[in-house]
Rosetta silent file (secondary structure, phi, psi, omega in degrees, C-alpha in Angstrom):
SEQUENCE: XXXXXXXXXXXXXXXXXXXXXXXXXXXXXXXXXXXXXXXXXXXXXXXXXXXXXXXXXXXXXXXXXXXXXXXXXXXXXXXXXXXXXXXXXXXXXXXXXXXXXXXXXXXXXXXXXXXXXXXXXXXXXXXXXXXXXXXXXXXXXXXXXXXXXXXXXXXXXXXXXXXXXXXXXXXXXXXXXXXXXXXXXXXXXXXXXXXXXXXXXXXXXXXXXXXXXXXXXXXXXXXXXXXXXXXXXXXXXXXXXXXXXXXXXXXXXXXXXXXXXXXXXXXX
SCORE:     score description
SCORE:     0.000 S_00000001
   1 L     0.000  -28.425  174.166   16.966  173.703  105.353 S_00000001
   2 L   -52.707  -73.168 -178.645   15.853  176.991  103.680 S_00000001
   3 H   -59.358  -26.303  164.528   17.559  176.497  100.463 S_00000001
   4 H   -66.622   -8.945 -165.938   15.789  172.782  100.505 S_00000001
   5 H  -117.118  -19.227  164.328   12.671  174.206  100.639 S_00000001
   6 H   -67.716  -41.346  173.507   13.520  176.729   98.249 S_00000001
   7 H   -49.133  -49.494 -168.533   14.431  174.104   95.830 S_00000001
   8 H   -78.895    9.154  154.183   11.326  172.236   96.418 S_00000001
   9 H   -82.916  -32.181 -156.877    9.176  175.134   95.712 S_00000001
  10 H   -96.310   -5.880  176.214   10.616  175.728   91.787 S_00000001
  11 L   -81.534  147.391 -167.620    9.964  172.148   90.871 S_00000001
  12 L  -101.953  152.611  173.004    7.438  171.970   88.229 S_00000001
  13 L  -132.599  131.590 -179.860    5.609  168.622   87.577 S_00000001
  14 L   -98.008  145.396 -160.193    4.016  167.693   84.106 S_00000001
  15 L  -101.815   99.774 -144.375    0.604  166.326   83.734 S_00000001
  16 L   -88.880  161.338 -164.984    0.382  164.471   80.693 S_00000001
  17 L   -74.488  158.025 -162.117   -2.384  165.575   78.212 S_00000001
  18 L   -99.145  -18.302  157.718   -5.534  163.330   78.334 S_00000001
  19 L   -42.540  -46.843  157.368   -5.836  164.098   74.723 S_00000001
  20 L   -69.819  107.728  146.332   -3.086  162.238   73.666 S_00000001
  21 L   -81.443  130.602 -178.492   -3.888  158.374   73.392 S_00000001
  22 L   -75.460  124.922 -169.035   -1.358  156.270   73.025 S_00000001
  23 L   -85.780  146.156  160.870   -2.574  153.685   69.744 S_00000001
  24 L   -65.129  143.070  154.503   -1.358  149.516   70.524 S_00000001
  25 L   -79.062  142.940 -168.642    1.209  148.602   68.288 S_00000001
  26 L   -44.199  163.459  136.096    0.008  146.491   64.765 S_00000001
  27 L   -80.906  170.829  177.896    0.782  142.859   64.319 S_00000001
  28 L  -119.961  139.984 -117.067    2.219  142.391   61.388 S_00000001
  29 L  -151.321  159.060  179.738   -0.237  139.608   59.756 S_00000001
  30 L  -111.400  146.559  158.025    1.207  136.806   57.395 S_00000001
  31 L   -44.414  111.803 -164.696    0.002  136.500   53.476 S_00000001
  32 L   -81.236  111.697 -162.985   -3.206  134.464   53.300 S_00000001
  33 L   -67.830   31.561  148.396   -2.089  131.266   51.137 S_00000001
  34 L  -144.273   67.486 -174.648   -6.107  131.869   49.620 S_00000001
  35 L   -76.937  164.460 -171.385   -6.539  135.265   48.829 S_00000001
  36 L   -75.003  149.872  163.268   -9.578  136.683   47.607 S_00000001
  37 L   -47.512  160.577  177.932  -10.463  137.574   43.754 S_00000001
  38 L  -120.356  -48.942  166.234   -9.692  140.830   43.373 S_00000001
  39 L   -51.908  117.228 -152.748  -11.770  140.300   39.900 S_00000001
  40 L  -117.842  115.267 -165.077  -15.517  140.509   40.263 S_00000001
  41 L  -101.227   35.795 -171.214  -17.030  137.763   38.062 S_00000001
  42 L  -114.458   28.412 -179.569  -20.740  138.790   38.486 S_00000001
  43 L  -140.526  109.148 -172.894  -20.084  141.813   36.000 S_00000001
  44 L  -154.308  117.979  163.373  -20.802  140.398   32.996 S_00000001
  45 L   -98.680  110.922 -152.447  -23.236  141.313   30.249 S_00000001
  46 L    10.522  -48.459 -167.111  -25.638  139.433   27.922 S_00000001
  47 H   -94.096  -66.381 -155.502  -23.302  139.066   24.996 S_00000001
  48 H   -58.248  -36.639 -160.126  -20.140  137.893   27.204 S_00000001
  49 H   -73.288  -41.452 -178.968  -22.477  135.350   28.939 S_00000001
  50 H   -48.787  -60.593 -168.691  -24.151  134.301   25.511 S_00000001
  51 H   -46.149  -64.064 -173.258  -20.581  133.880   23.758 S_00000001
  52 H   -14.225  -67.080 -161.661  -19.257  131.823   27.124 S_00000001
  53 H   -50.039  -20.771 -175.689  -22.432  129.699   26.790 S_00000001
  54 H  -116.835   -2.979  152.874  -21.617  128.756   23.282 S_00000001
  55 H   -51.955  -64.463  153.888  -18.059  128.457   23.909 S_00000001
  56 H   -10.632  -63.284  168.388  -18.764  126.084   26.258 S_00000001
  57 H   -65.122  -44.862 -175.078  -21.295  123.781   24.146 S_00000001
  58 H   -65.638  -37.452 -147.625  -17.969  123.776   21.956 S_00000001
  59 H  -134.503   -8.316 -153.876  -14.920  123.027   24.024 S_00000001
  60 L    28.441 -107.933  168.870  -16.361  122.637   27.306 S_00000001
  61 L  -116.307  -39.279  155.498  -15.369  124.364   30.571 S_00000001
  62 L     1.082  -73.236 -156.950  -11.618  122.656   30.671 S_00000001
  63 L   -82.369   63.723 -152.857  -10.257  123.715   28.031 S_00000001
  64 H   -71.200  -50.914  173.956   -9.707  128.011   29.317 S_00000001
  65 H   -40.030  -46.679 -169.314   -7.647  128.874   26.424 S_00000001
  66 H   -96.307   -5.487  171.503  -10.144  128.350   23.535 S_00000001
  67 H   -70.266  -30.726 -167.811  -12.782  129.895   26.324 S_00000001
  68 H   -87.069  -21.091 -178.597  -10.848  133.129   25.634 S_00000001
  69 H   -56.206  -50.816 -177.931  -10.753  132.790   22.395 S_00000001
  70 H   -40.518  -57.271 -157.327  -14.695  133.154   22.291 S_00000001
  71 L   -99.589   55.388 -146.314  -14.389  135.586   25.142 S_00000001
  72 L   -73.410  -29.695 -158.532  -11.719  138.239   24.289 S_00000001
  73 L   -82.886  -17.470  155.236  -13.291  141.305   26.565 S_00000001
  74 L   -89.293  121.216  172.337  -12.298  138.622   29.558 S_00000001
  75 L   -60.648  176.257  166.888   -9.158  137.811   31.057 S_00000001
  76 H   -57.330  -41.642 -158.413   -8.155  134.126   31.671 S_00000001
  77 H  -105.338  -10.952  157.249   -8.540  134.296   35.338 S_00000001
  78 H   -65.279  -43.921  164.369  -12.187  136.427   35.072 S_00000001
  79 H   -36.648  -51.938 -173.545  -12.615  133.396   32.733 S_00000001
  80 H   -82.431  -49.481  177.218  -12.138  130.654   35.172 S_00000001
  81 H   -45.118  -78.993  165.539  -13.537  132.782   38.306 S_00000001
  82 H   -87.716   51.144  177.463  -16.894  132.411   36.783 S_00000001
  83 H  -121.524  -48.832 -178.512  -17.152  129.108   35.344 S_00000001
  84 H   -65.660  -40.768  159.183  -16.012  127.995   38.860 S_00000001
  85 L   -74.463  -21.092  157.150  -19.095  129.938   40.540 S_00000001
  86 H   -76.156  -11.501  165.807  -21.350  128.614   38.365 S_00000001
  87 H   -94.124   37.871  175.502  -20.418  124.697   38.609 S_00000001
  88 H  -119.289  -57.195  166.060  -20.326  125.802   42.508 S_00000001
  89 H   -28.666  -58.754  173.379  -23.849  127.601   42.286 S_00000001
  90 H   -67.560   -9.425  179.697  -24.866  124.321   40.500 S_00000001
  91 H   -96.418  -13.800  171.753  -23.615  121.410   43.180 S_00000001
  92 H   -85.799  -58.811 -170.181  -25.651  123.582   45.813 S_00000001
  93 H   -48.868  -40.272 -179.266  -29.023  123.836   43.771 S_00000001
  94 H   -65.792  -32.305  179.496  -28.300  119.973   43.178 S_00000001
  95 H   -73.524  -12.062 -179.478  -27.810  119.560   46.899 S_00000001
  96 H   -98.984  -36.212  163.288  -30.919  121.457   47.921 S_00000001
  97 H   -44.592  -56.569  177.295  -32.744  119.660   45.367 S_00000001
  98 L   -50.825  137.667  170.088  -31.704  116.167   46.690 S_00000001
  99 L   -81.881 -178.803 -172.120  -34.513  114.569   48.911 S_00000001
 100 L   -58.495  132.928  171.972  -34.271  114.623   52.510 S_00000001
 101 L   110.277  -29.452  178.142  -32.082  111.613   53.632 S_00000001
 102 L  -107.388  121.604  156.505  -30.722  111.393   50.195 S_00000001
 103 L   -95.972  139.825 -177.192  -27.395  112.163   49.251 S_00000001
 104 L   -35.723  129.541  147.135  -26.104  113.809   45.688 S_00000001
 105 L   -35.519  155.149  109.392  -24.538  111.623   43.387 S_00000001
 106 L   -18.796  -84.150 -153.415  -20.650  112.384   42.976 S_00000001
 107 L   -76.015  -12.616  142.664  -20.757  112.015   39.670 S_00000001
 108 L   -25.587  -63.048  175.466  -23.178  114.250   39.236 S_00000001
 109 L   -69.040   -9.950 -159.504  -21.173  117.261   40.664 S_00000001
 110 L  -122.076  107.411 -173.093  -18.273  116.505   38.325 S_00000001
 111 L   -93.940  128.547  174.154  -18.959  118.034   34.189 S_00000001
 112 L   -88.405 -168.468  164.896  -16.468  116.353   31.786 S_00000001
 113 L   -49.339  -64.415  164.123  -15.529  117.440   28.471 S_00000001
 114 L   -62.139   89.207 -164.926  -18.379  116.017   26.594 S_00000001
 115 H   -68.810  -55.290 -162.882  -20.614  118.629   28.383 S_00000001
 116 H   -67.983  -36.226 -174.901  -23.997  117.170   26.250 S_00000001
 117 H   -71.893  -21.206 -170.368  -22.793  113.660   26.638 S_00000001
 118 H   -50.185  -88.796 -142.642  -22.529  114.611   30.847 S_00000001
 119 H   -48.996  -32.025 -171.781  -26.159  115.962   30.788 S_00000001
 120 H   -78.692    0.477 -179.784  -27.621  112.846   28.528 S_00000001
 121 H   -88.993  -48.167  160.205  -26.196  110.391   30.840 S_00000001
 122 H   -52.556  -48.844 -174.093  -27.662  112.123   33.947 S_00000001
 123 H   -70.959  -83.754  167.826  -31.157  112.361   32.396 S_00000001
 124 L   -11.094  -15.530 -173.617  -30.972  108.646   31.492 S_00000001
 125 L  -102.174  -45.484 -142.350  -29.851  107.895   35.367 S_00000001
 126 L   -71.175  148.503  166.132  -32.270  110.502   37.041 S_00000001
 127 L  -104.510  135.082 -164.217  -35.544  108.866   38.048 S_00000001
 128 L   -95.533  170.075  156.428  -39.171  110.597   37.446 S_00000001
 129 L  -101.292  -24.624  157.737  -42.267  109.880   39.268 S_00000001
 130 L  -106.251 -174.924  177.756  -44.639  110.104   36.628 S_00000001
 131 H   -85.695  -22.513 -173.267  -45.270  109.484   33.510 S_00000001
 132 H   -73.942  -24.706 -163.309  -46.110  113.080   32.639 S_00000001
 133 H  -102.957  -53.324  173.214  -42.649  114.129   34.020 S_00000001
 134 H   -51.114  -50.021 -170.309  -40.638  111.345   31.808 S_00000001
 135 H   -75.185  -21.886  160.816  -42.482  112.862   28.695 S_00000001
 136 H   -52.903  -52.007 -172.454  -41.356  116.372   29.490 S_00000001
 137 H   -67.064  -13.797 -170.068  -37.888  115.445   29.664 S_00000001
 138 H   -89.257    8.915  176.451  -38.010  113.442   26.622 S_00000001
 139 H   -83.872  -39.472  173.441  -39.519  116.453   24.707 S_00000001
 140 H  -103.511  -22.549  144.395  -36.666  118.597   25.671 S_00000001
 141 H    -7.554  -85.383  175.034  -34.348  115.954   25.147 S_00000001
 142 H   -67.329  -28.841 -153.159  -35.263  115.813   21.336 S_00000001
 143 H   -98.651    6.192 -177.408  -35.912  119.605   20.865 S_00000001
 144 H   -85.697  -80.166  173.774  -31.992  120.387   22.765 S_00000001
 145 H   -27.878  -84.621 -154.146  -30.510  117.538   19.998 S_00000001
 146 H   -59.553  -25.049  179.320  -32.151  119.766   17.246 S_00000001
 147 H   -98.655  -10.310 -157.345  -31.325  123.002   18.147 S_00000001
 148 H  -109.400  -30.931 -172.738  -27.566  122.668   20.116 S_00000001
 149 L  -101.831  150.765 -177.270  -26.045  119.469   18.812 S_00000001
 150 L   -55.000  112.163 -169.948  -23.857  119.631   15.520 S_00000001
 151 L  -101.473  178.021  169.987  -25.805  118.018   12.734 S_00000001
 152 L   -95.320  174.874 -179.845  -24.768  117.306    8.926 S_00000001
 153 L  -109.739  141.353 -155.838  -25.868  119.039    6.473 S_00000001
 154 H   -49.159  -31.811 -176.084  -29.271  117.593    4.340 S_00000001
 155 H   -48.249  -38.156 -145.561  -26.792  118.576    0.943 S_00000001
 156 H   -98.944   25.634 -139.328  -24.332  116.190    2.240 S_00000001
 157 H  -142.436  -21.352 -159.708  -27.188  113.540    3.650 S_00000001
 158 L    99.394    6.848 -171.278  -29.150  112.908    0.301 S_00000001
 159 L    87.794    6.900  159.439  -31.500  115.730    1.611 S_00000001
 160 L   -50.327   62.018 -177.982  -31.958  114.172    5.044 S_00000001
 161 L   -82.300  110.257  171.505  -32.168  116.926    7.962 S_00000001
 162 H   -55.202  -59.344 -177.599  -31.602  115.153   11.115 S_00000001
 163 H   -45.882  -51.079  164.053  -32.712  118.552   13.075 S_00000001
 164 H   -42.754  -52.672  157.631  -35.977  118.392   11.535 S_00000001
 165 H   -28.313  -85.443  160.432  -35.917  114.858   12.595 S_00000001
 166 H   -58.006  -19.712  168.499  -35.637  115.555   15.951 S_00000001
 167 H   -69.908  -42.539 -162.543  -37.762  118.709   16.365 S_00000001
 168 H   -58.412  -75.721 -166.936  -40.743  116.359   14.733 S_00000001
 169 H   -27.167  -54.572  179.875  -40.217  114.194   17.870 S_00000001
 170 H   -55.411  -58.733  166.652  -40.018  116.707   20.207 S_00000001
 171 H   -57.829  -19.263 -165.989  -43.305  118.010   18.851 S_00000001
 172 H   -80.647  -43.291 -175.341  -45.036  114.589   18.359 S_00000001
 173 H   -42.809  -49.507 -171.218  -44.183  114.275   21.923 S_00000001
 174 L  -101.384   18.566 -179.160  -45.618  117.023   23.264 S_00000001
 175 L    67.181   13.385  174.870  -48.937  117.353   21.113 S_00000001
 176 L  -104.640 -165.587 -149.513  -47.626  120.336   19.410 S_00000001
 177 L   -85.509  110.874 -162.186  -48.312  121.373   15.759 S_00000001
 178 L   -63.193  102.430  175.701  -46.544  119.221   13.351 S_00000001
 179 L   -64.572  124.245  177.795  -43.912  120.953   10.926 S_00000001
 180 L   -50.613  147.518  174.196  -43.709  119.700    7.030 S_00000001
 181 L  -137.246  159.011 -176.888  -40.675  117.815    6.287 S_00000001
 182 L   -64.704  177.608 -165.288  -39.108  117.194    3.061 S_00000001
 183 L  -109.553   -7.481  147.302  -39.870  113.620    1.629 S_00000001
 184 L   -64.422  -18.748 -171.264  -36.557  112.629    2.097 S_00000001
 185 L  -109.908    2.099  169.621  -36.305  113.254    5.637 S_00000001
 186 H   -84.453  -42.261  171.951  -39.740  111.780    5.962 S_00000001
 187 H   -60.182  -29.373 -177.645  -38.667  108.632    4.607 S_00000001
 188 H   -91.794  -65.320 -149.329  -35.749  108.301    7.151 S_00000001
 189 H   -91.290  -20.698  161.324  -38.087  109.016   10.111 S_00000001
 190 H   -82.502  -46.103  151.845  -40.456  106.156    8.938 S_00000001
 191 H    -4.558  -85.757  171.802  -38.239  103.942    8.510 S_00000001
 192 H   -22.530  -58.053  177.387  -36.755  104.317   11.811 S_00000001
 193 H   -66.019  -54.330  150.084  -40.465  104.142   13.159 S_00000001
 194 H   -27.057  -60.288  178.191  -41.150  101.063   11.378 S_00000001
 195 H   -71.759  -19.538  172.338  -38.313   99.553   13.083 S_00000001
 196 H   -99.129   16.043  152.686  -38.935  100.687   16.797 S_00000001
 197 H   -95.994  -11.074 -172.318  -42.401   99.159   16.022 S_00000001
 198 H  -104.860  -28.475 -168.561  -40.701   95.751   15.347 S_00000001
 199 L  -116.036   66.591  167.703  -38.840   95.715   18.191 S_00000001
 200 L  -155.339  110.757  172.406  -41.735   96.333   21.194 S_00000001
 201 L  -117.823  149.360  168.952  -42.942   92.829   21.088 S_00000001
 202 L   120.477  130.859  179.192  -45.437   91.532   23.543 S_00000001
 203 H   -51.882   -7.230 -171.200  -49.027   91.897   24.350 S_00000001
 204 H   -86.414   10.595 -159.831  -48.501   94.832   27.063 S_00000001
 205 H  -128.291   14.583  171.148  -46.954   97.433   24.029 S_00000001
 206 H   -45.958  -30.931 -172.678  -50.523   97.471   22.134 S_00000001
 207 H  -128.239   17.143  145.811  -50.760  100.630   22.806 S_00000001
 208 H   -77.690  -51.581 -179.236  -47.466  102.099   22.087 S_00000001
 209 H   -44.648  -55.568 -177.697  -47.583  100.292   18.857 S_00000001
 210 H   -75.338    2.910 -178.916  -50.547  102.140   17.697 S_00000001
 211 H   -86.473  -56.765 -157.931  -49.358  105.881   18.925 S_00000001
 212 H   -66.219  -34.360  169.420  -46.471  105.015   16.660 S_00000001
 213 H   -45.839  -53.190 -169.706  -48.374  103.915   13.957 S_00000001
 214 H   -79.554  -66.755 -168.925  -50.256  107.037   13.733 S_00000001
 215 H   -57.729  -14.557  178.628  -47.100  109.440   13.905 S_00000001
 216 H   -81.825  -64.669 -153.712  -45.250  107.254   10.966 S_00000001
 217 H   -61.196  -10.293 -177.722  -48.766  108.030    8.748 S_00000001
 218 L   -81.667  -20.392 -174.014  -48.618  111.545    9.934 S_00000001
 219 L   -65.199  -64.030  168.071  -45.067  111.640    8.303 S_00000001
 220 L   -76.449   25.107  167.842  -45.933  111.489    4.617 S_00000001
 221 L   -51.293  130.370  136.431  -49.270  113.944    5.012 S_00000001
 222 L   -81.650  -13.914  173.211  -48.093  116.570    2.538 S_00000001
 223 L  -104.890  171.446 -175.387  -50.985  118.994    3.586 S_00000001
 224 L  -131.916   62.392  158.161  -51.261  119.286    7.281 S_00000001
 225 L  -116.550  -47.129  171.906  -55.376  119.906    6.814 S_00000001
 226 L   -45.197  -57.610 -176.349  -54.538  115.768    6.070 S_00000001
 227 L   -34.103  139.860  126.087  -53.038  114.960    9.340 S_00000001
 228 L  -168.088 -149.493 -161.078  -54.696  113.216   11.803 S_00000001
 229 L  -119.511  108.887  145.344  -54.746  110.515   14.832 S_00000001
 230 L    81.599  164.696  170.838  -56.301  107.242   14.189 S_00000001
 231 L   -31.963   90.910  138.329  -59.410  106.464   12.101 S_00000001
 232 L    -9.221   98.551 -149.016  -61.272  109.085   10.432 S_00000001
 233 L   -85.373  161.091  161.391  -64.771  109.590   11.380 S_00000001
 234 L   -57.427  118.530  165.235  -66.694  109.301    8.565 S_00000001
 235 L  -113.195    6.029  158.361  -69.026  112.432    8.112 S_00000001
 236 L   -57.804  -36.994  170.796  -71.214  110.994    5.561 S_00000001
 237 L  -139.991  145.449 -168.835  -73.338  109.286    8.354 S_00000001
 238 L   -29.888  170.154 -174.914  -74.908  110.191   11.671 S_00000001
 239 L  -173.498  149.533 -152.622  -73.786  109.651   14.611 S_00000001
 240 L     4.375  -40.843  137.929  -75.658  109.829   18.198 S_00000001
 241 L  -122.791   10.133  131.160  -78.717  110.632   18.567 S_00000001
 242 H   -88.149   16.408  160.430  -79.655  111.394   15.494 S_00000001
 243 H   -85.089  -16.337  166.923  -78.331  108.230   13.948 S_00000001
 244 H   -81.848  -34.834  153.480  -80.386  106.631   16.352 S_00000001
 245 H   -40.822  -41.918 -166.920  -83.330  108.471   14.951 S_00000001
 246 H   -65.358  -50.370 -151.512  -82.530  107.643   11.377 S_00000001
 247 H   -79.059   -3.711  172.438  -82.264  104.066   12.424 S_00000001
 248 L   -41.219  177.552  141.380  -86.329  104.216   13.525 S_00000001
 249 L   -84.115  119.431  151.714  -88.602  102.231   10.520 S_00000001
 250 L   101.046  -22.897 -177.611  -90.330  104.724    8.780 S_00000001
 251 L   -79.397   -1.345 -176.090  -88.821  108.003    9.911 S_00000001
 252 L  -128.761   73.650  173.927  -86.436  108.418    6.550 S_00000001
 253 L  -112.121   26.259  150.442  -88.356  106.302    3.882 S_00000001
 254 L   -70.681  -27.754 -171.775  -87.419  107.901    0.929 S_00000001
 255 L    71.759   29.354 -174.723  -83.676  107.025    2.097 S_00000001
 256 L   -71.137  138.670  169.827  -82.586  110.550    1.497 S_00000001
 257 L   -84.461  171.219 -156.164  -78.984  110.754    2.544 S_00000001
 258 H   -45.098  -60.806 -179.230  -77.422  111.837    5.182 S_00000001
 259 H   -81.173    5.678  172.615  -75.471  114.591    3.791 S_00000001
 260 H  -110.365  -18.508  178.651  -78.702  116.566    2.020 S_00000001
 261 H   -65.346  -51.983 -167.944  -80.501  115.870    5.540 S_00000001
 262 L   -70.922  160.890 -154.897  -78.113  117.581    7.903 S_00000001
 263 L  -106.748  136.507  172.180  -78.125  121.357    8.076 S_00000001
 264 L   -48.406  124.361  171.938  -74.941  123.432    6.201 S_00000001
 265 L   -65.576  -38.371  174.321  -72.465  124.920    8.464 S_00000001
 266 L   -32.098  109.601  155.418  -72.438  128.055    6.214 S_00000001
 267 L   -13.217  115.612  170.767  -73.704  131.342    7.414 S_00000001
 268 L   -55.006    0.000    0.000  -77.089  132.018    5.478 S_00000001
């Protein structure tokens, strides 16, 4: 019994350290059949976005190869990454856009080849509420034709420039300040005007017909001190209340005229 108790004094018992944590073992995770870009397509600078943008107007977003061409300082798949966030950016702005209740065309969301023919199709679909809101778009309508779509050139046209065409619209539209055009390309835009005056028939278009009138006579001003809207007043004779003065008996009866009566705008 001795030597048991001798034994059972020398055993030692270890106390494991509280230091040590044991870690769980990993899972081992499967390959995510949509992995993320690794490519960050928001780092882009002015001139890469400008070239896309005019790549684009050419070949339209399809076509990746001839995108690269533009866009050498981009890979193909930097290339793609952000043309696909930006038609994704754009079907949410359209969807936030949409009124309440109303859902987004389909065909909206979906840009063909013909990029320009796309957008002139919407804006012909889309509906405005005013009238002031139709003549904006048709202002940038015409000035987008003149500057972005491929025109011929006036050598090859008889001296016709179609761009010039279309900016004059775009300005006529919008009231702004009329540019000279050559008298060939003047000739073509009256014309034209002549004929979309023959075809508005009907007493309700009285008053398209005359806006148009006055923008065909505005075509062949050659000074633009000529230009104007409509009838000319006359500044040879009075007009309100002294022409009603004039028109007393007896206050002018010499009959002096008009234009030695009235006083000279000219500084003294």
């Amino acid at each position: 019994m001795d030597e048991i108790h001798n034994c059972d004094d020398k055993v030692e018992y270890s106390i494991p350290s509280i230091s040590k944590c044991t870690r769980p073992r990993r899972e081992r995770k499967g390959r995510s059949p949509f992995p993320l870009p690794r490519d960050n397509p928001h780092e882009w600078n002015e001139k890469e976005k400008m070239a896309l943008a005019t790549a684009l107007r050419k070949y339209g977003h399809l076509d990746a190869e001839k995108l690269q061409e533009e866009v050498q300082t981009k890979s193909l798949r930097q290339l793609q990454q952000f043309v696909h966030s930006a038609l994704k950016k754009y079907k949410i702005h359209l969807a936030n856009e949409a009124p309440q209740g109303k859902s987004v065309l389909k065909n909206s969301l979906i840009c063909s080849k013909s990029s320009f023919d796309e957008w002139l199709r919407n804006f012909e679909e889309a509906r405005v509420n005013s009238r002031d809101q139709f003549s904006k778009c048709l202002g940038k309508s015409m000035l987008f034709i003149s500057r972005f779509e491929p025109h011929p050139d006036p050598k090859d046209c008889g001296g016709v420039d179609y761009a010039a065409i279309y900016e004059f619209l775009y300005q006529a539209v919008n009231g702004y300040p009329l540019r000279q055009m050559t008298p060939e390309t003047a000739a073509v835009l009256s014309e034209e005007l002549e004929r979309i005056i023959k075809r508005m028939p009907g007493p309700n278009r009285e008053k398209e017909r005359e806006h148009l009138s006055k923008v065909r006579r505005l075509v062949f001003a050659e000074k633009a001190s000529e230009r104007h809207y409509g009838r000319m007043v006359d500044q040879s004779k009075p007009s309100g209340l002294i022409g009603n003065l004039l028109d007393v008996k007896g206050s002018n009866p010499l009959g002096i005229p008009w234009d030695l009566l009235k006083r000279p705008n000219q500084a003294l």
